[in-house]
C-alpha positions as CSV (number, residue, x, y, z in Angstrom):
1,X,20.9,24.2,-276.0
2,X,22.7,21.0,-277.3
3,X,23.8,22.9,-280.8
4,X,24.7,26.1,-278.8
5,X,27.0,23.7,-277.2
6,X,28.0,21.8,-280.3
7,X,28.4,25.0,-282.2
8,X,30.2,26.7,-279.6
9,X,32.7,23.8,-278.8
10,X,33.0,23.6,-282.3
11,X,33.9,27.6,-282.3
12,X,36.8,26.9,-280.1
13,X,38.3,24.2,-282.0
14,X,39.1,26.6,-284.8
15,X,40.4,28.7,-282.5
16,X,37.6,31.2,-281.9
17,X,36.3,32.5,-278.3
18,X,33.1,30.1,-277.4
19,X,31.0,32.4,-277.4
20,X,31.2,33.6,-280.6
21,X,28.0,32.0,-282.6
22,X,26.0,33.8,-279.5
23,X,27.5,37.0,-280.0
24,X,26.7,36.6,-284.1
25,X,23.1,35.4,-283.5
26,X,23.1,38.9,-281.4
27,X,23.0,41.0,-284.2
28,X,20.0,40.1,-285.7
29,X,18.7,42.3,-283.0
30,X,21.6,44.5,-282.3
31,X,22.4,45.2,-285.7
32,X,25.3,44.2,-288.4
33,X,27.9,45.9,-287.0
34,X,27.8,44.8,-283.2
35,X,30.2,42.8,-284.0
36,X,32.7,45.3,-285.1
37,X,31.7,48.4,-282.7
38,X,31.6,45.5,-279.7
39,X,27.9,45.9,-278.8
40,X,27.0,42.1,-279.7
41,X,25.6,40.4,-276.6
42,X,26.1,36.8,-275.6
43,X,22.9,36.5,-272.9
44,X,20.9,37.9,-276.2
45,X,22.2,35.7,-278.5
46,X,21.5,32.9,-276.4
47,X,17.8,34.2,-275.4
48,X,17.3,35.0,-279.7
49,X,18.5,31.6,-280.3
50,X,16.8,29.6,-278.3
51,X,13.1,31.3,-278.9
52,X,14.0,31.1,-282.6
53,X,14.4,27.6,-282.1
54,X,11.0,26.8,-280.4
55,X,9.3,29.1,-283.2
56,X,11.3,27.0,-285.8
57,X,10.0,23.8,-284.2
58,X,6.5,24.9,-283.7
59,X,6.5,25.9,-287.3
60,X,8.0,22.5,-288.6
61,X,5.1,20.6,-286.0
62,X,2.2,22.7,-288.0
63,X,3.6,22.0,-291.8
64,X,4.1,18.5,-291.0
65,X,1.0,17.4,-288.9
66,X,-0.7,15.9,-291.9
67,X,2.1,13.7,-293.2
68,X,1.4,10.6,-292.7
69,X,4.4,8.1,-292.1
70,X,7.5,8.4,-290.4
71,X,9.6,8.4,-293.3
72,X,8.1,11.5,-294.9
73,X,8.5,12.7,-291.7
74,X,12.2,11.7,-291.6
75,X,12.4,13.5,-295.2
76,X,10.3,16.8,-294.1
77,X,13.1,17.1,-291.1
78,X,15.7,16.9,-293.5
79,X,14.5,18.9,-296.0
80,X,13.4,21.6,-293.1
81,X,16.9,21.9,-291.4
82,X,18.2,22.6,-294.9
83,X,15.6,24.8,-295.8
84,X,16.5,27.1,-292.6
85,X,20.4,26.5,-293.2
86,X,19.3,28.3,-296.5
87,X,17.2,30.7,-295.3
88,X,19.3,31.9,-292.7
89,X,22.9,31.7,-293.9
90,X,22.5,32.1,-297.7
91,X,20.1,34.6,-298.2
92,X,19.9,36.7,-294.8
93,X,22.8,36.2,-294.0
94,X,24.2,37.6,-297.6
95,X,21.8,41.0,-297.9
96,X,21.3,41.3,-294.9
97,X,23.1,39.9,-291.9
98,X,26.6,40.0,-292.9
99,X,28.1,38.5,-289.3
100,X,26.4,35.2,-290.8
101,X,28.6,34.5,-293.4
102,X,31.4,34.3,-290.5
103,X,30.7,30.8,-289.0
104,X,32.2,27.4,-290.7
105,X,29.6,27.1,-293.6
106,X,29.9,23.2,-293.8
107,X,29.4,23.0,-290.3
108,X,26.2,24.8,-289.9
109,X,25.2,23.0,-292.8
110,X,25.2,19.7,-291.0
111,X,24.4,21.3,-287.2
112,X,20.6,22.4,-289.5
113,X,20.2,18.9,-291.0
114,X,20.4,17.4,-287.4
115,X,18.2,19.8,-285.9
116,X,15.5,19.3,-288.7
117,X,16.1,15.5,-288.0
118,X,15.7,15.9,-284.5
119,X,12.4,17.9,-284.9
120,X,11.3,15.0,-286.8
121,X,12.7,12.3,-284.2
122,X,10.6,14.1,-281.5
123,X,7.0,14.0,-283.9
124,X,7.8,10.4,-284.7
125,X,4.5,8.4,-283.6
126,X,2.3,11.0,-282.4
127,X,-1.3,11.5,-283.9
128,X,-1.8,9.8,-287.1
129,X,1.3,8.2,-287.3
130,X,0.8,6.2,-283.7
131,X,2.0,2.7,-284.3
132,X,3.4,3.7,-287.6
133,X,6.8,1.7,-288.5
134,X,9.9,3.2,-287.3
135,X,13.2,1.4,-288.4
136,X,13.4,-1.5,-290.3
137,X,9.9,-3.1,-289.2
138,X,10.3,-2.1,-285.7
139,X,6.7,-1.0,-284.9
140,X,6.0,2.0,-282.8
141,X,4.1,2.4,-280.1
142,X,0.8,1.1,-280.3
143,X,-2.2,3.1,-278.7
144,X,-3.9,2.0,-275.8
């Protein structure tokens, strides 16, 4: 929910309607050309997104669950967010989801890189990596 809001705030300040990026993430279900014909859907852009966005992070959780430190962590998220920014925008987007190549390219490139850092925020000391160092010597939480 917190990009949906950043993206669509950021949708308005370029002078587009807000709800926009729903109404593009739409048409991976309603087709390419809802967008032009007017049958792209807000509520199922928002419903798409946000599913897409558990699946994403449930996918992330299950590549990274045998890396061992927090910083490869840090770099997994990073590398994961730009991996899907990729994915998503450069090559579906270009054969076959054309609405994607509508949005502010730079911006979704750093909206992906946060999300793929927050993903790895959120796995920061769990399992193996419990009481692992965080930020410069900061140690996490230890287990009980």
């Amino acid at each position: 929910m917190l990009f949906a809001g950043a993206t669509m705030w950021f949708t308005t300040s370029i002078g587009k309607p807000a709800n926009t990026p729903l109404l593009v993430i739409s048409t991976l279900v309603k087709g390419d050309d809802a967008m032009m014909n007017g049958s792209a859907s807000a509520p199922v852009g928002l419903a798409l997104h946000m599913a897409l966005s558990v699946l994403f992070g449930a996918v992330f959780v299950a590549l990274v669950s045998r890396l061992r430190t927090n910083g490869a962590l840090a770099f997994a998220g990073l590398v994961y967010g730009g991996l899907l920014y990729i994915v998503n925008f450069q090559i579906l987007g270009r054969a076959a989801f054309h609405a994607f190549l509508m949005p502010d390219q730079p911006f979704e490139v750093v909206v992906h890189l946060v999300f793929g850092a927050l993903l790895a925020l959120a796995s920061f000391n769990s399992g193996i990596r419990r009481g692992g160092r965080l930020l410069g010597g900061l140690r996490g939480v230890e287990p009980r």
